[in-house]
N, C-alpha and C positions, 0 to 999 in steps of 0.2 A: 504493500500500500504506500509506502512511503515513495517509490518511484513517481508515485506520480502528483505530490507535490511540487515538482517546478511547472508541470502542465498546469493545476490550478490556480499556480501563483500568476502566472503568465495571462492567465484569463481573467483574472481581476485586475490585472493591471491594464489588459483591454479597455474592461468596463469601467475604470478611474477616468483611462484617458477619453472614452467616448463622454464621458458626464464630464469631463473639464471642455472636452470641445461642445459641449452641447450648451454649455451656461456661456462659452463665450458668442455661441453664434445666436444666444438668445438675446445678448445686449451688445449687439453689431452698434458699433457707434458713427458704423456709414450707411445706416438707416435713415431717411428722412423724418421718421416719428421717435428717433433714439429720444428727443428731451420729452416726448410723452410719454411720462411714467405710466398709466393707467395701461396704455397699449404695451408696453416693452415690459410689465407687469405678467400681464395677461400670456404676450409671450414666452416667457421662460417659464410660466407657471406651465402651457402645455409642453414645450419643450421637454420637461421634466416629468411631467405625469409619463409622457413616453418613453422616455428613459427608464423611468421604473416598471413599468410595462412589459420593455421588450429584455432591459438586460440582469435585471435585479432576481428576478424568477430563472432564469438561464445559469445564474452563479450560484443561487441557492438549490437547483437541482442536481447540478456538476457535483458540489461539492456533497451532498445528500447521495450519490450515485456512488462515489469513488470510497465513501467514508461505510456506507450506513448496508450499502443495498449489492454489494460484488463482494 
């Protein structure tokens, strides 16, 4: 089991860096409405619901798989 800890490290460090590009591309500040908070708000709010959506269940299954369930 231990072998495959650098795979799961490796896969969270995916998902770190896809949620750091994801809060940056939510407050583009070469957006036309970047000074409207309420919009740039509302923005990274969905941004982020997707993020937790698509990779957050993806990392919590991985490691559920490799730990719990082989």
């Amino acid at each position: 089991m231990g072998s495959y800890l650098p795979i799961i490290l490796f896969a969270a460090l995916i998902c770190v860096v896809a949620l750091i590009s994801t809060i940056i591309i939510g407050i583009n500040p070469a957006d036309r409405n970047y000074t409207n908070k309420k919009s740039m708000k509302k923005r990274l709010v969905l941004l982020s619901v997707l993020y937790i959506i698509a990779f957050v269940p993806a990392l919590i299954w991985t490691v559920v798989y490799y730990y719990f369930l082989r």
